[in-house]
Backbone as CSV, one residue per row, in Angstrom:
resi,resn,N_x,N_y,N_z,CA_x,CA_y,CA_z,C_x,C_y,C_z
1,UNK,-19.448,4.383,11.416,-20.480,3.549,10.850,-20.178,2.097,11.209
2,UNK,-21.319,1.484,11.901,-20.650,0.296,11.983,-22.083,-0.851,11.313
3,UNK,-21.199,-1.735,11.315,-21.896,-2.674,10.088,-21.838,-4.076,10.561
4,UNK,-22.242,-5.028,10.425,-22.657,-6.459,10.335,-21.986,-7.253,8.970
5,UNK,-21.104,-8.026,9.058,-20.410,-8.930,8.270,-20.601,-10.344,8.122
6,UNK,-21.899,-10.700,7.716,-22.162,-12.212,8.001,-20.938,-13.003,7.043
7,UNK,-20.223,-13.875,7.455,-19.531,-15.002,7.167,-20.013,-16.481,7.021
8,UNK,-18.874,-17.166,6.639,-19.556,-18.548,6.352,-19.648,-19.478,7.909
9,UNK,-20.386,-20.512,8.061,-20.758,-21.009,8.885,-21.726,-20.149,10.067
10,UNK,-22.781,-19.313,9.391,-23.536,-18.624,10.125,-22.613,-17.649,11.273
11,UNK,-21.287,-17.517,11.264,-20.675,-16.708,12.071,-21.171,-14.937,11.350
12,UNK,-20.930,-14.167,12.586,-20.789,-12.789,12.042,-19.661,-11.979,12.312
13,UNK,-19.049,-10.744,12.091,-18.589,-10.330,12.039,-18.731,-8.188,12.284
14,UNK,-18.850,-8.109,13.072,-18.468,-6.631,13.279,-17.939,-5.968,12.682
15,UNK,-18.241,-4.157,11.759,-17.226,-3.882,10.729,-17.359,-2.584,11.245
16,UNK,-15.877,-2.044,11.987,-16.227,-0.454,12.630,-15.579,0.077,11.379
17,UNK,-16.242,1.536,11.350,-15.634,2.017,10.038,-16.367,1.965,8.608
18,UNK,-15.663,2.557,7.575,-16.346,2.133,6.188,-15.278,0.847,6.108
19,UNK,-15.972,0.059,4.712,-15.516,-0.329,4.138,-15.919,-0.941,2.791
20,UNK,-15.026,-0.967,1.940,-15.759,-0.806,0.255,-16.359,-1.925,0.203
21,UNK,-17.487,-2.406,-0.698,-18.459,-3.377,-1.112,-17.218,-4.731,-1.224
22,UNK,-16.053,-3.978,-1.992,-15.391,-5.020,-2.670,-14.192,-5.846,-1.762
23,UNK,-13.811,-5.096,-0.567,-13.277,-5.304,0.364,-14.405,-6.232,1.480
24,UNK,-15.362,-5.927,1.550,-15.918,-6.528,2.473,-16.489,-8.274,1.515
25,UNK,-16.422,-7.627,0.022,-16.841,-9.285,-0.677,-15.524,-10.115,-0.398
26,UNK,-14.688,-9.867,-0.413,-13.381,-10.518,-0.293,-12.969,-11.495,1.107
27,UNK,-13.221,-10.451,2.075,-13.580,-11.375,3.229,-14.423,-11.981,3.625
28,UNK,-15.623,-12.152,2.635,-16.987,-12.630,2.835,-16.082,-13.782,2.124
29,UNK,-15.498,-13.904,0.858,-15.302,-14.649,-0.265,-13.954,-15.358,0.949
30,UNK,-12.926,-15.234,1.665,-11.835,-15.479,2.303,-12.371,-16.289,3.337
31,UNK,-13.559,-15.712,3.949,-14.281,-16.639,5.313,-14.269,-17.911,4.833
32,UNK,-14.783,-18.164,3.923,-15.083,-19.617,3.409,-13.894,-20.211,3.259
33,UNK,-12.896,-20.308,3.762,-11.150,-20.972,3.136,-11.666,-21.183,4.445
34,UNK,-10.432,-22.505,4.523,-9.662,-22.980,5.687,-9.411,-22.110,6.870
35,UNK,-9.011,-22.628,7.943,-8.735,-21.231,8.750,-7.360,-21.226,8.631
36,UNK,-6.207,-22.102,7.827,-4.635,-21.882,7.635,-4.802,-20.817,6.668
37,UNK,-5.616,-20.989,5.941,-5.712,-20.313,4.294,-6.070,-18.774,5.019
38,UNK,-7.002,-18.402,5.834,-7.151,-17.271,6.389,-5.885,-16.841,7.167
39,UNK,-5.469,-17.757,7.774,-4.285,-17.292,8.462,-3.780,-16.588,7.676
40,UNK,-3.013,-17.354,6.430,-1.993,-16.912,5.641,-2.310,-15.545,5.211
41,UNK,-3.560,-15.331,4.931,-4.152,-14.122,3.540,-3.537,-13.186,4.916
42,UNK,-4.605,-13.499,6.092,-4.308,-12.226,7.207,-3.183,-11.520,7.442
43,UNK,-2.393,-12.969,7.731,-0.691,-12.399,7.479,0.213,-11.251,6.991
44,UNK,-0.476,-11.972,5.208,-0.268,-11.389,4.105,-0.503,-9.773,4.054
45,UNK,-1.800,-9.440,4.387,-2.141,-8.229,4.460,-1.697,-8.111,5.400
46,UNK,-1.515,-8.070,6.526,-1.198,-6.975,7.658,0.507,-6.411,7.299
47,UNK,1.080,-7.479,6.683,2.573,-7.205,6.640,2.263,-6.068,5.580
48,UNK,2.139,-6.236,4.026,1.852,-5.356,3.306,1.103,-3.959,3.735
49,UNK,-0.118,-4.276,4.631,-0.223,-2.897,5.361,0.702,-1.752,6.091
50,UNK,1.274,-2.816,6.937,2.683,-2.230,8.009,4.114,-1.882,6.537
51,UNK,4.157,-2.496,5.425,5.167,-1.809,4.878,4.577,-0.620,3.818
52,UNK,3.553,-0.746,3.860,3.097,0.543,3.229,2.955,1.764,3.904
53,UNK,2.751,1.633,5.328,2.657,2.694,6.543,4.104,3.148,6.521
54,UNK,5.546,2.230,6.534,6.841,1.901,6.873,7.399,2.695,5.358
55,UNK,6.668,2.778,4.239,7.068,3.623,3.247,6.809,4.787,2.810
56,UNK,5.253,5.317,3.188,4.798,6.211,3.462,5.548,7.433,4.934
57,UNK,5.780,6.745,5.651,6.591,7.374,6.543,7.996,7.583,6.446
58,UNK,8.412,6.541,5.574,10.099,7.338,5.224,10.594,7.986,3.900
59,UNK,9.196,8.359,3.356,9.169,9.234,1.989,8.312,10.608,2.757
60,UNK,7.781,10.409,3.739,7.292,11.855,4.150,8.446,12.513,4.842
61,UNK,9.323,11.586,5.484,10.802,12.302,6.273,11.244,12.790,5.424
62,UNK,11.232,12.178,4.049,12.535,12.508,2.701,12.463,13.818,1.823
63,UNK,11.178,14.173,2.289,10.803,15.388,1.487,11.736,16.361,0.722
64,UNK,12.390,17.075,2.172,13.028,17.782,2.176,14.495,17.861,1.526
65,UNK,15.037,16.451,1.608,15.952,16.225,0.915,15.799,15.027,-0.246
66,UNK,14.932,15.202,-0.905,14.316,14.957,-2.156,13.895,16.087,-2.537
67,UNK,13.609,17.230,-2.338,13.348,18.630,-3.135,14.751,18.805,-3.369
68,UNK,15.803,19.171,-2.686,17.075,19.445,-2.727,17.761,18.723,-3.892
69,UNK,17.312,17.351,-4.037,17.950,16.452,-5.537,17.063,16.992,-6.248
70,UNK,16.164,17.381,-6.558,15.599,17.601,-7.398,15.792,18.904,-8.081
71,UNK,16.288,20.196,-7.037,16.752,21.143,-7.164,18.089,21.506,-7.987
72,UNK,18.821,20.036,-7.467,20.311,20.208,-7.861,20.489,19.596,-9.337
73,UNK,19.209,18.855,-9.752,18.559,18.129,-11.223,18.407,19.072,-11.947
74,UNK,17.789,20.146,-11.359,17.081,21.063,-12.346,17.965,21.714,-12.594
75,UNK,19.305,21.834,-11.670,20.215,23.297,-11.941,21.099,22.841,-12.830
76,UNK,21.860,21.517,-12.978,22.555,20.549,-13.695,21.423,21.053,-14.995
77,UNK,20.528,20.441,-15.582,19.781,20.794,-16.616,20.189,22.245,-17.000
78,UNK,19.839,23.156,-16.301,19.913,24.739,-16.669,21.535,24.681,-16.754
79,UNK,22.399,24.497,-16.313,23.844,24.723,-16.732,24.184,24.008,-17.773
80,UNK,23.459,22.997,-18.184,24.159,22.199,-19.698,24.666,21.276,-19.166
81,UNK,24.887,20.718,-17.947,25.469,19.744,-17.624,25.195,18.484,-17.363
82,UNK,23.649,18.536,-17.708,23.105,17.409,-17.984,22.355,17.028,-19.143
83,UNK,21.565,15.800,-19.496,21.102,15.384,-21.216,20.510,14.074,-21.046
84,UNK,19.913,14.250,-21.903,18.442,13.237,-21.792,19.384,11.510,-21.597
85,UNK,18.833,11.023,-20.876,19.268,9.398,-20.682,19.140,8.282,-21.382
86,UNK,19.902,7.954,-21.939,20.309,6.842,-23.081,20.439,5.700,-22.518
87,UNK,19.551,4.293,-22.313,19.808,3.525,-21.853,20.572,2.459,-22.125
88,UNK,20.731,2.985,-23.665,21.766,1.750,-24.709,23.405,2.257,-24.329
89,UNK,23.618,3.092,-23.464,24.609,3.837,-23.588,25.313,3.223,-22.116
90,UNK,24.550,2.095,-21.589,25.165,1.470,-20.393,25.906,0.086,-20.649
């Protein structure tokens, strides 16, 4: 789907893809800043994008050995060898 993004100073903008009402008000609402002030926001998001991709991808590697702690949680529980966590107790 592609879409038309009018911005401030009669510029437009191309939008391939969806994108939510509230996402596209934001950069409607962002056009109007400075272009440092855009810089920065752009920045901002792309880094936060790339570490959310960068966390998502090293919790999908972890799976496997995150079931395994979790396994070895549950068995600790079933043997008695573990008990609810007391935080006053640190």
């Amino acid at each position: 789907m592609t879409r038309l993004l009018r911005l401030s100073g009669g510029r437009r903008a191309v939008i391939l893809g969806a994108m939510t009402q509230a996402l596209e008000t934001a950069f409607a609402v962002a056009s109007k800043l400075p272009q440092a002030e855009q810089d920065k926001i752009a920045a901002w998001l792309l880094e936060e994008l790339r570490d959310e991709r960068t966390w998502d991808d090293k919790f999908a590697k972890s799976q496997d050995r995150l079931s395994k702690l979790a396994d070895e949680a549950l068995a600790e529980v079933a043997a008695g060898r573990a008990g609810e966590f007391d935080p006053s107790s640190l």
